[in-house]
MITIDO-444004 format. One record per residue (C-alpha): residue number from 1; chain; x, y, z. Coordinates in Angstrom, 1 decimal. Layout:
<recs>
+-----+-------+--------+--------+--------+
:   n : chain :     px :     py :     pz :
+-----+-------+--------+--------+--------+
: NUM :     A :      X :      Y :      Z :
...
+-----+-------+--------+--------+--------+
</recs>
This chain:
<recs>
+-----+-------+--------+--------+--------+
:   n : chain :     px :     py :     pz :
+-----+-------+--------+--------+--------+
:   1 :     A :   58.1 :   99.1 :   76.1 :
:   2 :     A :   61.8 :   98.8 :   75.7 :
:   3 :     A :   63.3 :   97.5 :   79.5 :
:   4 :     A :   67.0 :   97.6 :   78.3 :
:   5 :     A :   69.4 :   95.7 :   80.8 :
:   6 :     A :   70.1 :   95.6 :   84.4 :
:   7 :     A :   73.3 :   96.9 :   85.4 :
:   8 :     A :   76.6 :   94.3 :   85.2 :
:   9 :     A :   80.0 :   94.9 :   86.5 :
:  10 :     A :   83.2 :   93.0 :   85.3 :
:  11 :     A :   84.2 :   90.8 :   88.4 :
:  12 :     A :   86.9 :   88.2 :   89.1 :
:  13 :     A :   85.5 :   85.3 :   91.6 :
:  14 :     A :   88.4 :   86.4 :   94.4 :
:  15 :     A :   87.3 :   90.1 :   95.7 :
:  16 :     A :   89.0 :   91.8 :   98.2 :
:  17 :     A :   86.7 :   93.0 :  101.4 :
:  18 :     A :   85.5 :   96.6 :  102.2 :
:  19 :     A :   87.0 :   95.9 :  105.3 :
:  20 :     A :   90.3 :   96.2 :  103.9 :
:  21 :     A :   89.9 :   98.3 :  101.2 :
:  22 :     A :   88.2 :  101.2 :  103.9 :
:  23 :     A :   90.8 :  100.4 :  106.7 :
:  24 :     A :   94.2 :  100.7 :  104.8 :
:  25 :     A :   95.1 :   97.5 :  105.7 :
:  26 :     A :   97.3 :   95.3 :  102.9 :
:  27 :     A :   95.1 :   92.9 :  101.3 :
:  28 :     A :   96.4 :   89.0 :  101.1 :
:  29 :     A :   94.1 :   88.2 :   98.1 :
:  30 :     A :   95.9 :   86.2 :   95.4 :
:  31 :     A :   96.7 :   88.3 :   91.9 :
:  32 :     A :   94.4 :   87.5 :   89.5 :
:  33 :     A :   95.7 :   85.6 :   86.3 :
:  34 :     A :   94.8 :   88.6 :   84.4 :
:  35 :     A :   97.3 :   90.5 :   86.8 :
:  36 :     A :   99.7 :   88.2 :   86.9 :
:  37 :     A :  100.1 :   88.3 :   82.7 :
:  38 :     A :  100.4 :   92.2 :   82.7 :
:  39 :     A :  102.9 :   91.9 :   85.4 :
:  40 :     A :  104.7 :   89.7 :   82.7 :
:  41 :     A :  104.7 :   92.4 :   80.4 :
:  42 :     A :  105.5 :   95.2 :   82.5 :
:  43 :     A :  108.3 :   93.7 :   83.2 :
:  44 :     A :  109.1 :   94.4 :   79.5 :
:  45 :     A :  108.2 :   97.6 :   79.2 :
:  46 :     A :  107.7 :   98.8 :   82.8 :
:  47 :     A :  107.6 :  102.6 :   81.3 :
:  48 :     A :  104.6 :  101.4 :   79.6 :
:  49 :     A :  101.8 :  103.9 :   80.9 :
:  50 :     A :   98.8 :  102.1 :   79.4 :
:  51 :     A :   99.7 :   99.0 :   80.7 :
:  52 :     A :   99.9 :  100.3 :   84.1 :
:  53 :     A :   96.5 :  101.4 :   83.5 :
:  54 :     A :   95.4 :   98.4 :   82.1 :
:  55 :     A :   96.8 :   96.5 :   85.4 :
:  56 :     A :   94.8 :   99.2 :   87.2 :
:  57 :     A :   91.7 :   98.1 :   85.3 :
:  58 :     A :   92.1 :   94.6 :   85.8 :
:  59 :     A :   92.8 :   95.0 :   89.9 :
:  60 :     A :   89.9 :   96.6 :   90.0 :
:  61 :     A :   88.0 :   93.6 :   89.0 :
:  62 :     A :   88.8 :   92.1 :   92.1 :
:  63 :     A :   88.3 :   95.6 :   94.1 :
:  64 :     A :   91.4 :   95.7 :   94.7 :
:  65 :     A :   90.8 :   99.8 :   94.6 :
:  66 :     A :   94.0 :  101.3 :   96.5 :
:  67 :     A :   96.2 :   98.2 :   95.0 :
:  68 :     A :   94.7 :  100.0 :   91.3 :
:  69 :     A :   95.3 :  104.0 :   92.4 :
:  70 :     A :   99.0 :  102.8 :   92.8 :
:  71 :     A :   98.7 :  101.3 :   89.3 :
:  72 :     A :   97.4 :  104.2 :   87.8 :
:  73 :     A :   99.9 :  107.0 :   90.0 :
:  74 :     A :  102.9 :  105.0 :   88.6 :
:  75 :     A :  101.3 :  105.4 :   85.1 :
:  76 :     A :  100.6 :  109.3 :   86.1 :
:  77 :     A :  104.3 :  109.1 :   86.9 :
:  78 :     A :  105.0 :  108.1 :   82.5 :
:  79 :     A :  102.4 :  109.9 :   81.4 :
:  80 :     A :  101.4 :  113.1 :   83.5 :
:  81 :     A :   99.2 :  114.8 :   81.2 :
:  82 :     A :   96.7 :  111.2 :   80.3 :
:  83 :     A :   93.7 :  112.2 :   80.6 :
:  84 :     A :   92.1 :  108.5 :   81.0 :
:  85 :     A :   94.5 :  107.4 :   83.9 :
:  86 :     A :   92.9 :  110.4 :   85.7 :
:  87 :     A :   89.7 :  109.6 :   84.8 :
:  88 :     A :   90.3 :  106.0 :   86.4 :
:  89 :     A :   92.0 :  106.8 :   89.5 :
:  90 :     A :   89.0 :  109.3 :   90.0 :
:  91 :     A :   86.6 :  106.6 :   90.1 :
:  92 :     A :   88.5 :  104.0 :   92.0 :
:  93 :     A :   89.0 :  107.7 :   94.6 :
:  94 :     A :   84.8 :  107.4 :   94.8 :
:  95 :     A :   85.2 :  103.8 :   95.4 :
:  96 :     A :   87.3 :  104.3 :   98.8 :
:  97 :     A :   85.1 :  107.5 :  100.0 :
:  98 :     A :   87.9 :  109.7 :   99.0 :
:  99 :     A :   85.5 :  112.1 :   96.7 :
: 100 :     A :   87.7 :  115.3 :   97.4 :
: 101 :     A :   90.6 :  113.2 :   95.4 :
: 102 :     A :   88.3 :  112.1 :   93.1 :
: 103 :     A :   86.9 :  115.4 :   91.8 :
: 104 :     A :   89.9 :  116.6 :   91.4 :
: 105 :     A :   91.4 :  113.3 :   89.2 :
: 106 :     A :   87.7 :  114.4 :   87.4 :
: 107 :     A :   88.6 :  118.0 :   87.3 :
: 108 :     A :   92.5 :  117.8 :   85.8 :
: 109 :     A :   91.1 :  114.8 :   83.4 :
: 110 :     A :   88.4 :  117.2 :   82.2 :
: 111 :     A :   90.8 :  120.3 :   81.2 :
: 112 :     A :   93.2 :  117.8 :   79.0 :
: 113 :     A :   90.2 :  116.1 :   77.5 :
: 114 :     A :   86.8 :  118.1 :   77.9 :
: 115 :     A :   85.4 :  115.5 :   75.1 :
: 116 :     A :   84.9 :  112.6 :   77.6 :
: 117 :     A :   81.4 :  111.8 :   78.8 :
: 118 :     A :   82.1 :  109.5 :   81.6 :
: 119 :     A :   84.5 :  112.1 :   82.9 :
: 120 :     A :   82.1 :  114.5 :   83.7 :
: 121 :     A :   79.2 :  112.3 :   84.8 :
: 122 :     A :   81.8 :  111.0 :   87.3 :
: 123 :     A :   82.8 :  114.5 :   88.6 :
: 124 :     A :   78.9 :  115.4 :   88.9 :
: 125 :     A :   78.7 :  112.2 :   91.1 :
: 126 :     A :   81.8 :  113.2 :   93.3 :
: 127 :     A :   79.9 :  116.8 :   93.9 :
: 128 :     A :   77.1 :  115.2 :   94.8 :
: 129 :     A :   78.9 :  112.9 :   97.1 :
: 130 :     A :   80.6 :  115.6 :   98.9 :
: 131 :     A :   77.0 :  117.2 :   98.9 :
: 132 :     A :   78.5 :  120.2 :   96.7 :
: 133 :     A :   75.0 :  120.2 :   94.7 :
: 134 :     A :   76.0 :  123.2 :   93.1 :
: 135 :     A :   79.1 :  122.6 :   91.9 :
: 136 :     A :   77.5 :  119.2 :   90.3 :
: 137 :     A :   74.5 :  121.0 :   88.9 :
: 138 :     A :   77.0 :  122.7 :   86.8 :
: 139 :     A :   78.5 :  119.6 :   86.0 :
: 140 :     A :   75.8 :  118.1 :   84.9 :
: 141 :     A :   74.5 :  121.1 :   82.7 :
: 142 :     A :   78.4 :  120.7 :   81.0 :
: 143 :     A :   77.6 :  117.0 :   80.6 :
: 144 :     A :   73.8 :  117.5 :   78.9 :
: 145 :     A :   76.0 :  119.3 :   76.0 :
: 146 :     A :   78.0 :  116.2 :   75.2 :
: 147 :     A :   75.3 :  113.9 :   75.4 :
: 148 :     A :   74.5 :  112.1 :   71.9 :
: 149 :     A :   72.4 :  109.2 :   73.1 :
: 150 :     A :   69.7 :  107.9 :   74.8 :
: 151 :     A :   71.1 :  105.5 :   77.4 :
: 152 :     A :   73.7 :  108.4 :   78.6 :
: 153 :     A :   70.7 :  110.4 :   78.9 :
: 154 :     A :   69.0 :  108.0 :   81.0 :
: 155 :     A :   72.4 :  108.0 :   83.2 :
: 156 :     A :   73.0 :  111.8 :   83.1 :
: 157 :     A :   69.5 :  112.7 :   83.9 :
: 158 :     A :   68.7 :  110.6 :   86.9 :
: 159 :     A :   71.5 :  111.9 :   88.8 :
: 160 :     A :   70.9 :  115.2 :   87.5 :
: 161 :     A :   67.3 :  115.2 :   88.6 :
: 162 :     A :   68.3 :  114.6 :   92.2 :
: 163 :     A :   70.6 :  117.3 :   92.0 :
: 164 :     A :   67.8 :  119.9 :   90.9 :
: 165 :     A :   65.3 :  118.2 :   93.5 :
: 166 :     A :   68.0 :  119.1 :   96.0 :
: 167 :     A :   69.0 :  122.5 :   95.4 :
: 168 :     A :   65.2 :  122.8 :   95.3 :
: 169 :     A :   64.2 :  123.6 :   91.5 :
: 170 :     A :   61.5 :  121.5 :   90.6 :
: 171 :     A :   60.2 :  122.6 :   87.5 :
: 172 :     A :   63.8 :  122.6 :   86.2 :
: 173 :     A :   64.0 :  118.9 :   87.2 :
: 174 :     A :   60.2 :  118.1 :   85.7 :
: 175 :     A :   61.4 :  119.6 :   82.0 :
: 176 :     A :   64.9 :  118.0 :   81.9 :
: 177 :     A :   62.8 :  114.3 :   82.8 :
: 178 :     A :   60.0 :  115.4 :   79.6 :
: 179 :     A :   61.8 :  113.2 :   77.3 :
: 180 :     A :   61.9 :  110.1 :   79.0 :
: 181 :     A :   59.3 :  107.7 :   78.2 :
: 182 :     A :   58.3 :  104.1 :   78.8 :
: 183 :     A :   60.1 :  103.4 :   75.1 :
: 184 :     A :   63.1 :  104.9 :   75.8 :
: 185 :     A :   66.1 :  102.5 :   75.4 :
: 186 :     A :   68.1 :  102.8 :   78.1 :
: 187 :     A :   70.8 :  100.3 :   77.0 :
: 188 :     A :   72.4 :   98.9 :   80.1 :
: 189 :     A :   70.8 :  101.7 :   82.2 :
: 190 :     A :   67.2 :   99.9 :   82.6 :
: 191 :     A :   67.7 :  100.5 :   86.5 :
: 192 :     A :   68.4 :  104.8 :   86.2 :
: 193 :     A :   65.4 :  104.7 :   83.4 :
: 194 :     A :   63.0 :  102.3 :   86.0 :
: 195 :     A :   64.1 :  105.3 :   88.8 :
: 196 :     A :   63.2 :  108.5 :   86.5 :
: 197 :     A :   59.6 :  106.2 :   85.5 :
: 198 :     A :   59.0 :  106.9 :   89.0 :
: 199 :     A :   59.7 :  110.1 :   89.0 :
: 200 :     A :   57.4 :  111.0 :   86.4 :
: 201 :     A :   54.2 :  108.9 :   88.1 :
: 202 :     A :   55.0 :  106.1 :   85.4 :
: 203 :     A :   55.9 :  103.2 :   87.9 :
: 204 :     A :   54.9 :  103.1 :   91.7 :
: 205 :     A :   58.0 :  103.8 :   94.3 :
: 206 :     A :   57.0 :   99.9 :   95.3 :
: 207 :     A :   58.0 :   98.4 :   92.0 :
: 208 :     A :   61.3 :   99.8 :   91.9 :
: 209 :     A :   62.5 :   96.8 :   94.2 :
: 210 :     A :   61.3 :   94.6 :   91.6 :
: 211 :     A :   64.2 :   93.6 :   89.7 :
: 212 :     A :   63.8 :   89.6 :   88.6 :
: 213 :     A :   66.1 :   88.6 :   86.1 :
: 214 :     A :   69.2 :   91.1 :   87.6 :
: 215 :     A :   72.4 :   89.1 :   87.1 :
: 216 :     A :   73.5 :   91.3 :   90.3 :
: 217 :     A :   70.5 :   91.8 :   92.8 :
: 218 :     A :   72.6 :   93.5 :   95.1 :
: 219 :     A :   73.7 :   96.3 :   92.6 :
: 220 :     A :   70.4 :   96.5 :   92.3 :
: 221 :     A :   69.0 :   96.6 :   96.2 :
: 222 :     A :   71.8 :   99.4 :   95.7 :
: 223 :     A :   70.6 :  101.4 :   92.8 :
: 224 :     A :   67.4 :  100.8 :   92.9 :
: 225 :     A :   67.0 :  101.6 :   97.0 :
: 226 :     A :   69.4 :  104.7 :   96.9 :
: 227 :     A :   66.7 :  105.8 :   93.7 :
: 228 :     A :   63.8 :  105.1 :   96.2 :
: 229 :     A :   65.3 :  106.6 :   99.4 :
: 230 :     A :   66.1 :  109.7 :   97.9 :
: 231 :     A :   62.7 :  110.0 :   96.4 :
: 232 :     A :   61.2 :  109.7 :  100.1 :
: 233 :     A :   63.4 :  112.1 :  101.0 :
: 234 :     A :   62.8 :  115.0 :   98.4 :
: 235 :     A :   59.3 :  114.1 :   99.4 :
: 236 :     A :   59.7 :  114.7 :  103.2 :
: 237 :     A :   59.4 :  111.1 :  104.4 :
: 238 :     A :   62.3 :  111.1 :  105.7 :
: 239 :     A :   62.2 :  107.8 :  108.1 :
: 240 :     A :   60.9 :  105.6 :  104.9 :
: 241 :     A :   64.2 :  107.4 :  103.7 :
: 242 :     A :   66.6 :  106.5 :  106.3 :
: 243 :     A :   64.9 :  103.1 :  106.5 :
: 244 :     A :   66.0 :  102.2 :  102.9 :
: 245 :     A :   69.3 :  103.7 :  103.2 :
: 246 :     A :   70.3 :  101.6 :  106.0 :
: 247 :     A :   68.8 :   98.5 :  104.5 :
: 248 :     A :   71.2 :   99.6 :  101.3 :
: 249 :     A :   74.2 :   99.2 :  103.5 :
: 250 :     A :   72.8 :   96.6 :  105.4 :
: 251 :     A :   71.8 :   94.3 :  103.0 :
: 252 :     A :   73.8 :   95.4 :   99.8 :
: 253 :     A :   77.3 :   93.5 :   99.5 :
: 254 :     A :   77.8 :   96.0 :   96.6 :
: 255 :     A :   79.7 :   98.2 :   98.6 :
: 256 :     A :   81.6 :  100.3 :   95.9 :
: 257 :     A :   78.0 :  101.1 :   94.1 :
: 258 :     A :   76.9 :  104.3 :   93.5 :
: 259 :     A :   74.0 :  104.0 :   95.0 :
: 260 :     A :   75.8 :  102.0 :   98.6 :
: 261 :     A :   78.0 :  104.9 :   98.4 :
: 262 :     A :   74.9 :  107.5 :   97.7 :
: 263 :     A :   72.9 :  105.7 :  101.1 :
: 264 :     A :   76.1 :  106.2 :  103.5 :
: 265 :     A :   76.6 :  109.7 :  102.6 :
: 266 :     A :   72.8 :  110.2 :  103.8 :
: 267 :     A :   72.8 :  108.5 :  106.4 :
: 268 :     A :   76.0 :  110.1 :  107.9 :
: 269 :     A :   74.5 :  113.6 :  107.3 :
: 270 :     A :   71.3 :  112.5 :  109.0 :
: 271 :     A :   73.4 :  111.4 :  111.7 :
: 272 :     A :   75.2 :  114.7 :  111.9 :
: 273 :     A :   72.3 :  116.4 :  111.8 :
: 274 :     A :   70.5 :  114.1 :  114.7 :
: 275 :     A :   73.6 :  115.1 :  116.5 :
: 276 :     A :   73.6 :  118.5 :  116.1 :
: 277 :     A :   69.4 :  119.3 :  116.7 :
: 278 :     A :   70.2 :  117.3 :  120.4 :
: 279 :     A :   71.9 :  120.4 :  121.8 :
+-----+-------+--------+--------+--------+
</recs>
């Protein structure tokens, strides 16, 4: 059996908080070195609109999210019509909760370059964020068609999966899982392909929280929980759900994962919906 990789994320050792990357406040962190070189040479060429999206790359290693939007708005500002800059800001959008800004960074990146993968398996995400499982079901199907390997499949069709389990077609979700098999190489994506061996009866819903050997646990407790709650919840157990949601945000310091961001949204819809079955 091929296990692939746990999930890694490029981080500097300084990271800004969620505290003040959720509450607008100005963060006081220190530039990274990496910053402060590209600040160097934008002060060369500050017209430069890669470099300004390579500053906004390298902020974000610190999640230093609304510090990298800037980045990349001033590069929009040089370069309006660069497809990648949209495709970044769209993400670092998700990281901050703003998903209605993100999918549409997704949506203007995706109609100057409809070639880019990662673009639309970010829109599908922002959809499914905003609970638009529609709109992301037909993201996903536009996303199937560009997919030419295994470990983007393994990506593409976990998410996609839950999107079918939610709008409530689950024969379309069991077919689009077929091809995924204990030997599938997930590349880097060993946590989505552990999540869809669940799915398919292949690995108990108690194992997923084995991940020994995860350079980040936390991203793991993240993508690996969010995987498990949902499966609860398609499943009707809803309070095993809720319980591994909130120990997600509870437990997780990997607040600008996926799956963290995934467990919020659930829990802030149970919440609404607790709220509104009290009248």
């Amino acid at each position: 059996m091929k296990k692939g990789t746990f999930m890694n994320i490029a981080l500097t050792e300084q990271r800004d908080s969620r505290e003040n990357q959720l509450g607008w406040s100005k963060s006081i962190l220190e530039m990274s070195k990496e910053v402060a070189g590209i600040n160097e040479e934008l002060e060369k060429t500050p017209n430069n609109a890669d470099l300004w999206m390579i500053k906004g790359i390298a902020l974000s290693k610190s999640l230093l999210f609304r510090e990298a939007i800037d980045a990349y708005s001033i590069a929009l500002s040089y370069d309006p019509f660069h497809a990648l800059v949209y495709r970044h800001r769209g993400h670092r959008h998700l990281s901050i909760r703003m998903y209605k800004q993100a999918a549409a960074d997704f949506e203007l990146s995706s109609r100057i370059d409809s070639t880019n993968w990662d673009t639309w398996y970010h829109l599908g995400l922002a959809y499914y964020l905003l609970g638009d499982f529609k709109r992301s079901e037909s993201v996903y199907r536009k996303c199937m068609e560009i997919t030419d390997t295994d470990d983007k499949y393994v990506a593409i069709a976990d998410w996609y999966w839950m999107t079918l389990m939610r709008l409530g077609k689950k024969e379309e979700a069991i077919k689009l899982i077929e091809p995924i098999t204990e030997d599938t190489d997930p590349g880097e994506n060993a946590s989505y392909h552990r999540r869809l061996l669940m799915y398919k009866g292949l690995l108990k819903p108690e194992e997923l929280l084995y991940f020994e050997g995860a350079q980040l646990p936390d991203l793991e407790l993240a993508t690996q929980g969010y995987g498990l709650g949902h499966y609860y919840l398609v499943y009707g157990e809803i309070e095993k759900a809720k319980a591994m949601f909130k120990r997600i945000v509870e437990d997780s310091t990997q607040w600008s994962a996926f799956g963290y961001l995934a467990a919020e949204a659930e829990l802030s819809n149970m919440s609404k919906s607790d709220s509104l079955s009290s009248y």
